[in-house]
C-alpha positions as CSV (number, residue, x, y, z in Angstrom):
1,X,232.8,195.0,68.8
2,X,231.8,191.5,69.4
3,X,232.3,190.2,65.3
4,X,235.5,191.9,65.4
5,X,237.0,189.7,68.4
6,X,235.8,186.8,67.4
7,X,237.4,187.2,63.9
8,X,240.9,188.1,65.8
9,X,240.6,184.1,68.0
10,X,239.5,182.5,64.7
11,X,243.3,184.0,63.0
12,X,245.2,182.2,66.3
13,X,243.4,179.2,66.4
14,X,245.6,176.0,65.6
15,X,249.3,177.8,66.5
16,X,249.9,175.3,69.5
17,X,249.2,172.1,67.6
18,X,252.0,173.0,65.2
19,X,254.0,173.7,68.1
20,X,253.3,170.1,69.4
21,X,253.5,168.6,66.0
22,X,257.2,169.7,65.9
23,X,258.2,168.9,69.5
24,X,256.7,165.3,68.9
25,X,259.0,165.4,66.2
26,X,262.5,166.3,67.9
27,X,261.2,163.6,70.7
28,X,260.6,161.1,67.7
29,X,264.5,162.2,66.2
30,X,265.5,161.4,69.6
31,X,264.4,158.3,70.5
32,X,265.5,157.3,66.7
33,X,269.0,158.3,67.6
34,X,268.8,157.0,70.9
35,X,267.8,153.6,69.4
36,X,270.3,153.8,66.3
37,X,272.8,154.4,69.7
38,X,271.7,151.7,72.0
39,X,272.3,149.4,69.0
40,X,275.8,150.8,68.5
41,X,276.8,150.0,71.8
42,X,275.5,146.7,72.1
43,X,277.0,145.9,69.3
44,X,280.2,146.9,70.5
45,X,279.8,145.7,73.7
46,X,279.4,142.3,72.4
47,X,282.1,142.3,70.2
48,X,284.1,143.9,73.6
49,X,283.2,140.4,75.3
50,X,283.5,138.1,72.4
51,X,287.4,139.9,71.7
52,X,288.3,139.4,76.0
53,X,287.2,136.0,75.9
54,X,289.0,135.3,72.7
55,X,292.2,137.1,74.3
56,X,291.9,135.0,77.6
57,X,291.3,131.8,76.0
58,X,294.4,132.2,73.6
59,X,296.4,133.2,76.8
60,X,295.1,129.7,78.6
61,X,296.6,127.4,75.2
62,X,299.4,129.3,75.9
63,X,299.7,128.2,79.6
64,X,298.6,124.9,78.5
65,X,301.5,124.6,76.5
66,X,303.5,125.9,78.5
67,X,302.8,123.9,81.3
68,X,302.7,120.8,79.2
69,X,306.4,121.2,78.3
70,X,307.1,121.2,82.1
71,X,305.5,117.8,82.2
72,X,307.7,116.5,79.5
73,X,310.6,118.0,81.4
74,X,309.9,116.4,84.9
75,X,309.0,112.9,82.8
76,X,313.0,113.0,81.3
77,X,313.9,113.5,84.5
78,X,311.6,110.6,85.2
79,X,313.3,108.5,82.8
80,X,316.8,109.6,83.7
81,X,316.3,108.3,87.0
82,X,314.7,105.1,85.6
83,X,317.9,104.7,83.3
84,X,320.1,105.4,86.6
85,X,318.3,102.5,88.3
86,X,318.0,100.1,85.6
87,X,322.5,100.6,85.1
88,X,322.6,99.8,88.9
89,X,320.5,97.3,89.1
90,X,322.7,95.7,86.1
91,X,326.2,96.0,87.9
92,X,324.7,94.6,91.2
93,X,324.0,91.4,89.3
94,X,327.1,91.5,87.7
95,X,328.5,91.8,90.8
96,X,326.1,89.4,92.4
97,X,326.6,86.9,89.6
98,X,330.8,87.1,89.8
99,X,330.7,87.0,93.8
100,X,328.9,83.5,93.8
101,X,331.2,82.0,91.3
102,X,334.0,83.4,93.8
103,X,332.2,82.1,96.5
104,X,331.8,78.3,94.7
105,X,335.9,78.3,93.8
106,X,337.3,79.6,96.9
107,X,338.3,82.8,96.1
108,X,338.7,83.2,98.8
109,X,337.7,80.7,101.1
110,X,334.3,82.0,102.7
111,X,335.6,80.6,106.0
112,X,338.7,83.4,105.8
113,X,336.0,86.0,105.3
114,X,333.9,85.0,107.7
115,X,337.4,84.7,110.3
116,X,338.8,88.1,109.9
117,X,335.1,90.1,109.6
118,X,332.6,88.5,111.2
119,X,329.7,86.2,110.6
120,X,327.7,88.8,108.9
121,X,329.9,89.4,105.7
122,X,329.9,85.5,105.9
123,X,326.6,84.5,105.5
124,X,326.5,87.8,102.9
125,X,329.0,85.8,100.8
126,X,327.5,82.7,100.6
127,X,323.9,83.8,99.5
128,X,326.2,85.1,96.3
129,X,325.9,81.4,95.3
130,X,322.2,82.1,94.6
131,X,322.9,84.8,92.4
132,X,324.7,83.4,89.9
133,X,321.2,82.7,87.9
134,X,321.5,87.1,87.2
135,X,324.6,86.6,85.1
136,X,322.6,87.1,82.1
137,X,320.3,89.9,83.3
138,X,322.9,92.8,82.3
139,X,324.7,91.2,79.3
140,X,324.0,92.7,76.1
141,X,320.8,91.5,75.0
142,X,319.2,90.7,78.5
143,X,316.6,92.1,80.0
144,X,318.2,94.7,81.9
145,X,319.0,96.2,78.5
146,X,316.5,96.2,76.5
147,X,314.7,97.9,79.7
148,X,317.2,100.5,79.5
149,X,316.9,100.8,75.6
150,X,313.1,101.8,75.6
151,X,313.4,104.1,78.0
152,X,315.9,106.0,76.0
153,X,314.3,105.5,72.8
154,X,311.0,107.1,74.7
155,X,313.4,110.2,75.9
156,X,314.6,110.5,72.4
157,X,311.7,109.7,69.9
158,X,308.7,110.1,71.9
159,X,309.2,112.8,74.5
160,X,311.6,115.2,72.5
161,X,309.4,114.7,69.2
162,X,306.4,115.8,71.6
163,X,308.2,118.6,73.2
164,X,309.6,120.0,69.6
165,X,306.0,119.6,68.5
166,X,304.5,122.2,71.2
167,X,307.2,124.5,70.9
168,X,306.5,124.6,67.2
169,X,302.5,124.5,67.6
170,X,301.9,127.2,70.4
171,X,301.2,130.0,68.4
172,X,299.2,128.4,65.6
173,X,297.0,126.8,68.5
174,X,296.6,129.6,70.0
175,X,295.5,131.5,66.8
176,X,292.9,128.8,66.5
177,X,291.6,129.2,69.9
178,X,290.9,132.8,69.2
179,X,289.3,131.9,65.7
180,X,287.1,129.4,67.6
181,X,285.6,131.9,69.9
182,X,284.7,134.4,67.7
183,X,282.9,132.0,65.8
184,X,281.3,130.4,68.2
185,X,280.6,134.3,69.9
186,X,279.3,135.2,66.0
187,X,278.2,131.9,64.2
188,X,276.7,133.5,61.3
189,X,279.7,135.5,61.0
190,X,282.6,134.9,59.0
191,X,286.0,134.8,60.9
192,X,289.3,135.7,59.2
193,X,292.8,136.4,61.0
194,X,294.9,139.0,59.2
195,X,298.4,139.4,59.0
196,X,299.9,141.9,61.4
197,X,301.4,145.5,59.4
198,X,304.3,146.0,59.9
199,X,303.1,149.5,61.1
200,X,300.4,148.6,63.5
201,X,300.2,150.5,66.4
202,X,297.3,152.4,68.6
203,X,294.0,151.3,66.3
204,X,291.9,154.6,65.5
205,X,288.4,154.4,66.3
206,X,286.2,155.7,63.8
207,X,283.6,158.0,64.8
208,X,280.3,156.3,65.6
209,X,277.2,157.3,63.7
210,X,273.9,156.1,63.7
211,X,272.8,152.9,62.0
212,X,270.3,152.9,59.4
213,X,268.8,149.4,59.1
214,X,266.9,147.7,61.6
215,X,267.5,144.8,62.4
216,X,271.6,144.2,62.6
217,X,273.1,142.8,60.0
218,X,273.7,139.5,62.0
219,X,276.2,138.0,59.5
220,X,278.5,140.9,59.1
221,X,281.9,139.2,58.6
222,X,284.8,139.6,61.1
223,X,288.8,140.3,60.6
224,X,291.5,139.8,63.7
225,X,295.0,140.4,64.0
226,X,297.8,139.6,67.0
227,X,300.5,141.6,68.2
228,X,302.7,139.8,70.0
229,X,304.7,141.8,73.0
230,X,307.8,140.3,72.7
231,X,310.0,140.4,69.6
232,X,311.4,137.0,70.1
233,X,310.0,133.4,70.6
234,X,309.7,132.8,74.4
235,X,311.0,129.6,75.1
236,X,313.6,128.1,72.9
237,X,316.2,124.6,72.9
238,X,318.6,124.5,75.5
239,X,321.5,122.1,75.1
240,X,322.6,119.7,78.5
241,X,324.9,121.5,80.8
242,X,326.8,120.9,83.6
243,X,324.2,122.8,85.5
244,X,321.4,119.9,84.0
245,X,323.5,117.3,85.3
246,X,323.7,118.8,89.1
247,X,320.4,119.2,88.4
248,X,319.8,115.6,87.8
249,X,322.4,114.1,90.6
250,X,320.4,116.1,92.6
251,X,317.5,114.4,91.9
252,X,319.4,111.3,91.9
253,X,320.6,111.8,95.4
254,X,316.8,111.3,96.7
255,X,317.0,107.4,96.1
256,X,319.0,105.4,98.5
257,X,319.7,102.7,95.9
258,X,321.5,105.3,93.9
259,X,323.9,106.7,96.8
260,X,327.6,105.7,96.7
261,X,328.2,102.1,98.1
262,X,331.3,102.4,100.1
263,X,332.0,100.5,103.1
264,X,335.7,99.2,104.4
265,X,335.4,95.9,107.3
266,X,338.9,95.7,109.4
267,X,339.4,92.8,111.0
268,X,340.2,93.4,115.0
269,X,343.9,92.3,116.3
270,X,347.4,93.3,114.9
271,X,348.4,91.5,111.4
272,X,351.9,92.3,110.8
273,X,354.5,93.5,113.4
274,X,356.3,96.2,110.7
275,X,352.6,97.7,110.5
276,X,350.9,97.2,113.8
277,X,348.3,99.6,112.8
278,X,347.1,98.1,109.7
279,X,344.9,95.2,109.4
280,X,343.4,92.7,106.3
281,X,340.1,95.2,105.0
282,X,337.6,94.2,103.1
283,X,336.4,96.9,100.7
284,X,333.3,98.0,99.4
285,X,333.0,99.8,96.3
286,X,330.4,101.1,94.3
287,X,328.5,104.2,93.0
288,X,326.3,105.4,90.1
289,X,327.5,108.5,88.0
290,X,326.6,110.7,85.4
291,X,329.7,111.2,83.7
292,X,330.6,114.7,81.9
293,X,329.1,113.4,78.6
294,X,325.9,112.7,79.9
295,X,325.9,109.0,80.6
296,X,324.8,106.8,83.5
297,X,327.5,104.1,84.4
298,X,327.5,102.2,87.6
299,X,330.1,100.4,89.2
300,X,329.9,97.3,92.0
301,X,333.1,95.9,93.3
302,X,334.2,94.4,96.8
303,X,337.6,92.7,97.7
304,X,339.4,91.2,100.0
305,X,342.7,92.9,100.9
306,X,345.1,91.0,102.9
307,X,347.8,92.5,104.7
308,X,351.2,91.6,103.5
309,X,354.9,92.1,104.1
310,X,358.4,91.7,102.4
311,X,361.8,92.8,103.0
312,X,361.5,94.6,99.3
313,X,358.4,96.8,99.6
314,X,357.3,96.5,103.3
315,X,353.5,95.9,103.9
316,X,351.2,96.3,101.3
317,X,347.9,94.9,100.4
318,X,347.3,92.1,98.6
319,X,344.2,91.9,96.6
320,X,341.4,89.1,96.3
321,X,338.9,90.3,93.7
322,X,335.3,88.9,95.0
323,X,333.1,90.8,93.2
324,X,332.6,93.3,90.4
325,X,330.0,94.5,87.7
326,X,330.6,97.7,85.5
327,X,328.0,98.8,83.2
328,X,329.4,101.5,81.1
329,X,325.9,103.2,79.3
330,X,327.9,104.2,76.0
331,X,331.0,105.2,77.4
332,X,334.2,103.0,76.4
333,X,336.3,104.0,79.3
334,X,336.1,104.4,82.8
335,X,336.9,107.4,84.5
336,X,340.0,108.3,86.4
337,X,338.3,107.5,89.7
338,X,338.3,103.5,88.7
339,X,341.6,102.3,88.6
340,X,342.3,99.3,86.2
341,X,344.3,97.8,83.8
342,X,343.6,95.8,81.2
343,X,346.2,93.6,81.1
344,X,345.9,92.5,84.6
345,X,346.9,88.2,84.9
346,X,344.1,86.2,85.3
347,X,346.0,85.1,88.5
348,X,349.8,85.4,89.9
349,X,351.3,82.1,89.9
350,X,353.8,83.1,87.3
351,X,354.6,86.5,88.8
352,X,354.2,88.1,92.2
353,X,351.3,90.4,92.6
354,X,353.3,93.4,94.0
355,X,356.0,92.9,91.8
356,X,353.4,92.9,88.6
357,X,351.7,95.9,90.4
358,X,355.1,97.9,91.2
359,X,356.2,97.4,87.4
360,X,352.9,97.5,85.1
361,X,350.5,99.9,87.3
362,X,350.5,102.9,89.5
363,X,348.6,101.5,91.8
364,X,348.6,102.3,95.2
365,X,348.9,99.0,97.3
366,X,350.1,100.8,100.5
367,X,347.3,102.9,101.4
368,X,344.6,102.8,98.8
369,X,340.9,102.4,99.5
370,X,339.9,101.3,95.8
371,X,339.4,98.0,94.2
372,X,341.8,98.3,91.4
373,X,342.3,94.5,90.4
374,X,338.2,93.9,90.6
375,X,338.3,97.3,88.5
376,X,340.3,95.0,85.9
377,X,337.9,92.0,85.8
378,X,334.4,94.5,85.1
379,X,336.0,96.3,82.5
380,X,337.2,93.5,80.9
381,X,333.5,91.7,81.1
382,X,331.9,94.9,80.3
383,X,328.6,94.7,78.5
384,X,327.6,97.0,75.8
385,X,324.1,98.9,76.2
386,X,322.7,100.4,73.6
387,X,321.4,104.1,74.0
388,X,321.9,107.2,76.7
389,X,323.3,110.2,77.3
390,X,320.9,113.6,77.7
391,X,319.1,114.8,75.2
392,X,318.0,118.9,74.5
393,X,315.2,120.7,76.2
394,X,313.3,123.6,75.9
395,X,313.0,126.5,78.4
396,X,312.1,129.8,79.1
397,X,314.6,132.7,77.0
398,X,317.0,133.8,79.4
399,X,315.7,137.1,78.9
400,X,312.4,137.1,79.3
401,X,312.5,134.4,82.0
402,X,310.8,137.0,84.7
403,X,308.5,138.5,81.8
404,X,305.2,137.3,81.0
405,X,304.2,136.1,77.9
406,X,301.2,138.5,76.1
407,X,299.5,139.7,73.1
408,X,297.5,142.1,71.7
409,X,294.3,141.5,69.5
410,X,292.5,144.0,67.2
411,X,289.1,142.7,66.2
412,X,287.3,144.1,63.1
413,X,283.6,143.8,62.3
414,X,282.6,144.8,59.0
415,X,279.4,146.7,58.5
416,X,277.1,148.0,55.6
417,X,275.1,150.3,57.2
418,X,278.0,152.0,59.5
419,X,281.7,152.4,60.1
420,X,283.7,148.9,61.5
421,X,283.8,148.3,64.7
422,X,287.1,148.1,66.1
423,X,287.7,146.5,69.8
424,X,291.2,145.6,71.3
425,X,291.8,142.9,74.1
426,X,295.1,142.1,75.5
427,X,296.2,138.8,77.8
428,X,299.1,137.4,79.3
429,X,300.3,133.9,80.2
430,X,302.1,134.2,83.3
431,X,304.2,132.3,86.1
432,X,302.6,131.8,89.7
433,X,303.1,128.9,91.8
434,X,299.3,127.7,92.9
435,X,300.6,125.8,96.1
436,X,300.4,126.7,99.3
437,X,303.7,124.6,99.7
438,X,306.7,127.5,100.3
439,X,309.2,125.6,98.6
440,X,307.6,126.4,95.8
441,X,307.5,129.9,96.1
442,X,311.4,130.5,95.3
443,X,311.2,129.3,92.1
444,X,311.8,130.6,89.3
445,X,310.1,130.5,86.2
446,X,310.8,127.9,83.6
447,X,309.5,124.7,82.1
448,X,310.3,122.9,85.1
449,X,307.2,123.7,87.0
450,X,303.8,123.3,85.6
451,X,302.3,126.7,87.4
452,X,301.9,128.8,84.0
453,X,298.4,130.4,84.6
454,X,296.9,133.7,82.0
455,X,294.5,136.4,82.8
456,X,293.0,139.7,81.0
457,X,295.7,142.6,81.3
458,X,295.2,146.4,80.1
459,X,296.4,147.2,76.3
460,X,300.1,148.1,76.6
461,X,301.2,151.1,74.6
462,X,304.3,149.2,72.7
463,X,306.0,146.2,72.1
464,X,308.9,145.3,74.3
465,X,312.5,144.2,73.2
């Protein structure tokens, strides 16, 4: 009985090793295929972070961009207001210039003026006399001038050559940028950008299997394509409109030199009996505009207006140009609020005034409050400066003026040993005031505020219109 048994164990010995063996061998498959996996992922996961930092830095040239047109925006209004200041500045001394030669003739005596308004508007008129050294500042040619021509030939060749330049150059920097991070996120890579099919839409992912060589291939080559989410460029060239130029008188309207100069001085007791209510005035007039073409003009005038009477027209006023400066930017005629005439006598000892007025003006010399006969003289010595007007912009689309501006990248990397990766990232460029300021906050998107900022957003399933 003994032999028997023992010949029965020898038969079974050895069955649990070949049991083992082959469970060593399902844990070997395993940690194969959890290996070949683990690789899979991180080599998704890389090209997951290299494809979201691609995305985000592409949105950030965007914002760049965008943000850099609204610095060349607010620096033509910059200039604008510079060309505003330099006309004024250029009919005060014309008007500086033609009041001390006044003052040095007699015309009118400064001792009048100083009589009928006051010590003040005296001593006003005779520091004129110093100022007859700026008669040359504003002519054509001077310095004033050739001031004002570099500022426009900056607004037109420097600052609108720049802005036409981004506008053109966004995209194609941006495409760089992306190139740029995928090769410095892969340098032994190649990086291509394809062009986007015309039917692209949801990117399939192909199922994942196992890689079979060890390591990576490091220099597998990569292939990238954008989809933009809007159909249409985002910003384009706007034209100046009337809304620009409130936009800019506005802005204007912040400088005191650039406010409307218009004063009137009465003198104190009764002049004429028929009028007892009316006295001699001296008038003030002056103001810098931006006419409907575009065009800075300023205008400087004062006279003395003495009350007169006759049995023919009653009182009226009787004008005494004593100063006046014009500078017209390119425009050839003033506007309909500046009375003149350009045939007005050089002076009226051949002819009365009102009777010259009454038959070869419509002047008002009853109860006007303008300076029509000083009008006459800065029109007629009117300087021509070279350069002005407005010049085009760019802006947000109307219609996609409260939409962000995002894309879409699919990048590709090409393997031997398995099917390509494919990984999508989408960003946005976006308008957010960063200012605690709430003035701020009511505005609304455009290139007149440099607070364009991007971030990562989720894919979107479709383009929009």
């Amino acid at each position: 009985m003994k032999p028997r048994h023992r010949s029965r164990l020898d038969t079974q010995h050895g069955q649990a090793l070949v049991l083992g063996l082959f469970l060593v061998m399902l844990l070997a498959v395993a940690l194969i295929y959890q290996f070949g996996v683990g690789q899979v992922v991180g080599r998704k996961a890389r090209l997951t972070h290299a494809a979201d930092a691609a995305a985000y830095s592409g949105a950030l040239v965007q914002a760049r961009a965008l943000n850099m047109q609204a610095y060349i925006n607010l620096t033509q209004t910059a200039h604008q207001v510079a060309m505003a200041h330099l006309v004024t500045l250029g009919s005060w001394s014309q008007f500086a210039a033609a009041q001390g030669q006044q003052f040095v003739t007699f015309n009118p005596p400064a001792h009048v003026i100083g009589m009928m308004f006051g010590a003040q508007h005296l001593a006003g008129y005779a520091a004129s006399a110093r100022a007859l050294a700026l008669r040359d500042m504003a002519r054509t040619g001077g310095q004033l001038p050739r001031l004002f021509a570099e500022h426009d030939r900056i607004v037109r060749h420097v600052l609108l050559a720049a802005s036409e330049a981004v506008h053109q150059s966004m995209q194609r920097a941006r495409d760089q940028a992306i190139t740029q991070v995928l090769e410095q996120n892969f340098p032994q890579s190649a990086v291509t950008q394809t062009a986007l099919s015309s039917q692209a839409g949801s990117v399939a992912q192909p199922a994942t299997v196992v890689p079979v060589n060890y390591p990576a291939d490091r220099s597998a080559p990569l292939s990238w394509v954008a989809r933009n989410h809007l159909e249409k460029p985002y910003t384009v060239r706007y034209q100046p409109t009337a809304g620009d130029r409130r936009f800019l008188e506005d802005v204007v309207a912040l400088y005191d030199f650039l406010d409307a100069r218009d004063h009137v001085r009465r003198n104190s007791w009764m002049v004429q009996y028929q009028c007892p209510h009316l006295r001699h005035e001296l008038r003030r007039r002056g103001r810098t505009v931006l006419d409907s073409n575009g065009n800075w003009q300023s205008t400087d005038t004062q006279s003395y207006h003495a009350l007169r009477s006759n049995q023919y027209i009653g009182c009226y006023y009787r004008e005494y140009p004593m100063g006046w400066g014009w500078i017209p930017g390119r425009a050839n005629m003033p506007g309909a609020d500046m009375p003149y005439s350009e045939n007005a006598p050089d002076h009226f000892g051949e002819i009365d005034f009102w009777r010259w007025v009454t038959q070869a003006t419509g002047w008002n010399i009853f109860s006007g409050s303008d300076n029509p006969l000083a009008n006459s003289r800065a029109v007629s010595g009117k300087p021509q400066w070279e350069g002005g007007g407005l010049v085009p912009y760019y802006d947000v689309r109307d219609v996609y003026r409260y939409r962000p501006l995002g894309f879409t990248i699919t990048v590709k990397q090409h393997f031997t040993d398995q099917p390509t990766l494919v990984v999508t990232a989408s960003a946005e460029t976006f308008f957010e005031p960063a200012s605690d300021k709430r003035r701020y906050r009511s505005e609304q998107p455009g290139m007149w505020h440099p607070f364009w900022q991007a971030h990562l957003i989720s894919n979107p399933h479709k383009k929009e219109d």
